[in-house]
C-alpha positions in Angstrom: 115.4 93.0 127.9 114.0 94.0 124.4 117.4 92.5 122.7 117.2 89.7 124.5 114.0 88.8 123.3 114.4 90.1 119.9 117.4 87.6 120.1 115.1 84.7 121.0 112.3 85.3 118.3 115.4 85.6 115.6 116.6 82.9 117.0 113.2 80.1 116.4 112.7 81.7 113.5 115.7 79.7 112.1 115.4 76.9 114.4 112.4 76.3 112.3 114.6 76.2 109.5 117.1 73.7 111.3 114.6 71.8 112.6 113.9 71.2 108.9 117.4 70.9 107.4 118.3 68.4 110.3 114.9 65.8 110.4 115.6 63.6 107.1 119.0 62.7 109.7 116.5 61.8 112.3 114.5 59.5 109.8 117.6 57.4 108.8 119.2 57.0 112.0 115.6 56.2 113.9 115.1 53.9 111.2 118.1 52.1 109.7 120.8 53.4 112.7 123.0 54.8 109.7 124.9 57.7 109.8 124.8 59.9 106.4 127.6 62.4 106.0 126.8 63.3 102.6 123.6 65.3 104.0 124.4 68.7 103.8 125.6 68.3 100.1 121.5 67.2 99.9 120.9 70.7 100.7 123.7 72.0 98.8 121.7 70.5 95.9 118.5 72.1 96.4 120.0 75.3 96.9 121.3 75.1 93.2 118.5 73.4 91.9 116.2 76.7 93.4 119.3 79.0 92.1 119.0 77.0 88.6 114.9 77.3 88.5 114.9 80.9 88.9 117.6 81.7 86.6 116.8 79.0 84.0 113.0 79.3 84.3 112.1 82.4 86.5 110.7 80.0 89.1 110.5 81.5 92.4 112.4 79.2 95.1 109.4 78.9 97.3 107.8 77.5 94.0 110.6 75.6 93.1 110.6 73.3 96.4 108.0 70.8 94.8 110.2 70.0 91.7 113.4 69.8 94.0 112.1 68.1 96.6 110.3 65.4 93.9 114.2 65.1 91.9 116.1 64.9 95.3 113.3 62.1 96.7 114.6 59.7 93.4 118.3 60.8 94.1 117.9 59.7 97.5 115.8 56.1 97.2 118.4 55.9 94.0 121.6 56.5 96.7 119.8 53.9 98.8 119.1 50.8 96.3 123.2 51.5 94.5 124.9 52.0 97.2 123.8 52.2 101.0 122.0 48.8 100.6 125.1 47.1 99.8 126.8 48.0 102.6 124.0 48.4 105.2 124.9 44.8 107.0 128.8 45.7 106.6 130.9 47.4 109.3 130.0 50.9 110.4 132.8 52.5 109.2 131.7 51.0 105.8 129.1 52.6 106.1 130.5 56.3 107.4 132.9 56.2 104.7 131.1 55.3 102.0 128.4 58.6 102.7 132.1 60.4 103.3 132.6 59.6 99.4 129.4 60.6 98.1 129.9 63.7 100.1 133.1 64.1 97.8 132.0 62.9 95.4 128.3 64.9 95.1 130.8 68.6 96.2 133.2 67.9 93.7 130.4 67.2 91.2 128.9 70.7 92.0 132.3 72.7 91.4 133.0 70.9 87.9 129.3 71.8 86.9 129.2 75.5 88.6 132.7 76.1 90.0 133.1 77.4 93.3 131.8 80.8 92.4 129.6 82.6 95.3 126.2 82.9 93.6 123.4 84.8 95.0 119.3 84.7 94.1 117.9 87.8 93.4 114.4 89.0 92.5 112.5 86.5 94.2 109.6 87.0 96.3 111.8 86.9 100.0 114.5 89.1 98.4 111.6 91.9 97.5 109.8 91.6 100.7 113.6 92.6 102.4 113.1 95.1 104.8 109.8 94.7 105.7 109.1 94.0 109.4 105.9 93.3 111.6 106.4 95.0 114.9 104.8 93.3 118.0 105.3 94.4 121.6 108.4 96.7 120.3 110.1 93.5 118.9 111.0 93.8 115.3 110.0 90.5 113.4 111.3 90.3 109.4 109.1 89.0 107.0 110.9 87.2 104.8 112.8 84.7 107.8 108.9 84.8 109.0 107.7 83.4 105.9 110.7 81.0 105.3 110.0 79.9 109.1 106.5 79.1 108.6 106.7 77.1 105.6 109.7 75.3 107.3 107.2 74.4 110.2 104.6 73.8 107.7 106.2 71.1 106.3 107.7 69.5 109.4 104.7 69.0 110.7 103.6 67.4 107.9 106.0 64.8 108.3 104.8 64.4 111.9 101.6 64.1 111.1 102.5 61.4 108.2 105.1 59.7 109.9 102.7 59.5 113.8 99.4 59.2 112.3 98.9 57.6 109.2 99.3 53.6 108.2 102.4 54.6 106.4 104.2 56.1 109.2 103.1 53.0 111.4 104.8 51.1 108.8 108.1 53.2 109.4 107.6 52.5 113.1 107.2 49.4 113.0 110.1 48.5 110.8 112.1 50.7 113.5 111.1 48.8 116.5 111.3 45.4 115.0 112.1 44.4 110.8 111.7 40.9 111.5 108.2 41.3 113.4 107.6 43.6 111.1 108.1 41.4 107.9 105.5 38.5 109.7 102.7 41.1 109.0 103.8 42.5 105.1 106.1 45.4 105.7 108.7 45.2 103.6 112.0 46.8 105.2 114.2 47.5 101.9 111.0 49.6 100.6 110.7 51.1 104.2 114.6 52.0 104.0 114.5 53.6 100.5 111.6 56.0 101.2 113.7 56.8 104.2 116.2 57.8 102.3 113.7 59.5 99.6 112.2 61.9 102.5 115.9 62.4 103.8 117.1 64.3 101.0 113.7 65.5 99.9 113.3 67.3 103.1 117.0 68.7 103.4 116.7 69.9 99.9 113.7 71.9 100.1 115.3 73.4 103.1 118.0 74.1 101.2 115.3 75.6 98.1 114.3 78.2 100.9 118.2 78.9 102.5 119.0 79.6 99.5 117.1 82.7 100.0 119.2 84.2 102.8 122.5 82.4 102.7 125.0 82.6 99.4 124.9 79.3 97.2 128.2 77.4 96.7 129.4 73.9 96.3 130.9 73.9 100.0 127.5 75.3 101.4 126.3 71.8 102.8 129.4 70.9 105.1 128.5 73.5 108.1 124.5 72.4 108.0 126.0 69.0 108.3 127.6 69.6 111.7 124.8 71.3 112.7 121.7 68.6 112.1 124.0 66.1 114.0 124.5 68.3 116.7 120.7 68.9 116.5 119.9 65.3 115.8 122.2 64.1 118.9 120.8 67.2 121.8 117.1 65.8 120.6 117.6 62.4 120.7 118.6 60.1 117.7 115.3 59.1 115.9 113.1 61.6 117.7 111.3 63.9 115.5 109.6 66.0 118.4 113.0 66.4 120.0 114.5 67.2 116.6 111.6 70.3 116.4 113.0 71.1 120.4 116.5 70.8 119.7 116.6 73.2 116.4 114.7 75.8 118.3 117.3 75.4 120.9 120.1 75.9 118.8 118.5 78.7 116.9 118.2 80.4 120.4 121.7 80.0 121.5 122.7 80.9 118.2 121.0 84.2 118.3 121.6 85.1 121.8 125.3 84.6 121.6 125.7 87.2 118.3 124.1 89.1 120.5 126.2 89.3 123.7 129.9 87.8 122.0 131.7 87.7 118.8 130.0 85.5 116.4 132.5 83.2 116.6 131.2 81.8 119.7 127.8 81.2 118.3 128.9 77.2 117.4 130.6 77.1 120.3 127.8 77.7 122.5 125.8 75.1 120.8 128.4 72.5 121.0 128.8 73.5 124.6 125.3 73.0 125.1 125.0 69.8 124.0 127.7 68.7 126.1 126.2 70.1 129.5 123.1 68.7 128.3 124.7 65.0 127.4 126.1 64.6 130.9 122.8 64.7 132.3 120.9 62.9 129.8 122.9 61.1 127.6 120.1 59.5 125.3 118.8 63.4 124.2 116.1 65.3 125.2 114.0 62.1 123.5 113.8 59.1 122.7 113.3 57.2 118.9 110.0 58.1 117.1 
């Protein structure tokens, strides 16, 4: 019973971070209904620009996230206005394949500038708290996934708060539910789209600044998040940021429990699996758009 539940609280420990890498996804699809495969090469981004910080500067990568996330914000409204606005009213599979060749194009860009090399950040304030645990109830909880879990949540309820209760966020809701209605009363939907955009990769990137703490940094780091925050994205509903939150915890629990109890090679499986189980009976996600 103890590994069980020391499987759980590993487990939403990262779906915190999940929850994190996979929301900027729930902002674009909620709001423009376009799908963004280049994603995880946004996190693959902020993981080198926290690996570059610390070794260029000696800028720890929890202190690093406010630079990254402020250059990957003008990447992303800068993606937006060259290229996704152009093809926004085209076909879908415009669309899918033009985010498929910034994903090449962004990975590709990463190996000519860094190579392919493994690179690993050392001497940072996670690395040195390694190995120290708080132990409640006979449950072992490590406090550097705690910390990165906390800021994660932190800063996704942040964005819930912006995004549910201030003018700004009604702004983004409105221009969900309605861009025509929504341009009768002043909103203007191209701005609305580009912050989008801004706050996807700013988000995915500083999720990526605090990965980048626990997982090894690479140009080819991005692709498995990707298929993760859909998977995420789809079990929580498509433009739900509450059932985003639910979702990642979910997955971080299956994940978990499964390395437990099977080969790790199950642990995708399981979520997969899980999502379709939970798509025959509720096709829409666990919720609906924000």
């Amino acid at each position: 019973m103890t590994l069980l539940l020391q499987a759980i609280v590993n487990g939403l420990e990262m779906g915190f971070l999940y929850a994190l890498v996979a929301v900027g996804l729930t902002i674009i699809w909620g709001l423009m209904e376009m799908i963004n495969f280049a994603h995880g090469e946004f996190l693959m981004l902020g993981m080198f620009g926290a690996w570059w910080a610390s070794v260029a500067f000696g800028l720890d990568p929890l202190l690093s996230i406010v630079p990254v996330g402020l250059a990957m914000y003008a990447l992303g409204v800068l993606v937006y206005r060259q290229l996704m606005r152009r093809v926004q009213r085209g076909d879908p599979f415009t669309q899918i394949f033009a985010t498929v060749g910034l994903l090449f194009l962004l990975q590709n860009s990463a190996v000519a500038v860094f190579t392919s090399d493994y690179r690993y950040l050392s001497d940072t304030l996670l690395t040195r708290l390694s190995g120290a645990n708080v132990n409640l109830l006979g449950i072992t909880i490590g406090v550097p996934l705690l910390i990165g879990a906390l800021l994660a949540l932190v800063l996704f309820l942040a964005l819930y708060l912006l995004i549910d209760r201030t003018e700004f966020g009604l702004a983004l809701r409105a221009t969900a539910e309605d861009r025509e209605a929504a341009m009768l009363v002043g909103i203007r939907p191209q701005k609305m789209f580009a912050v989008a955009w801004g706050l996807g990769a700013a988000l995915v990137a500083v999720a990526g600044a605090i990965l980048a703490n626990f997982f090894a940094v690479f140009p080819q780091v991005g692709f498995p998040f990707t298929v993760l925050a859909y998977a995420i994205v789809a079990l929580g509903g498509f433009g739900s940021i509450l059932g985003t939150l639910l979702a990642a915890l979910l997955v971080g629990v299956v994940q978990s429990v499964t390395t437990v109890y099977l080969p790790p090679a199950f642990k995708d499986a399981f979520v997969f699996a899980s999502y379709i189980v939970i798509g025959l009976c509720r096709p829409q996600g666990l919720f609906g758009r924000f």
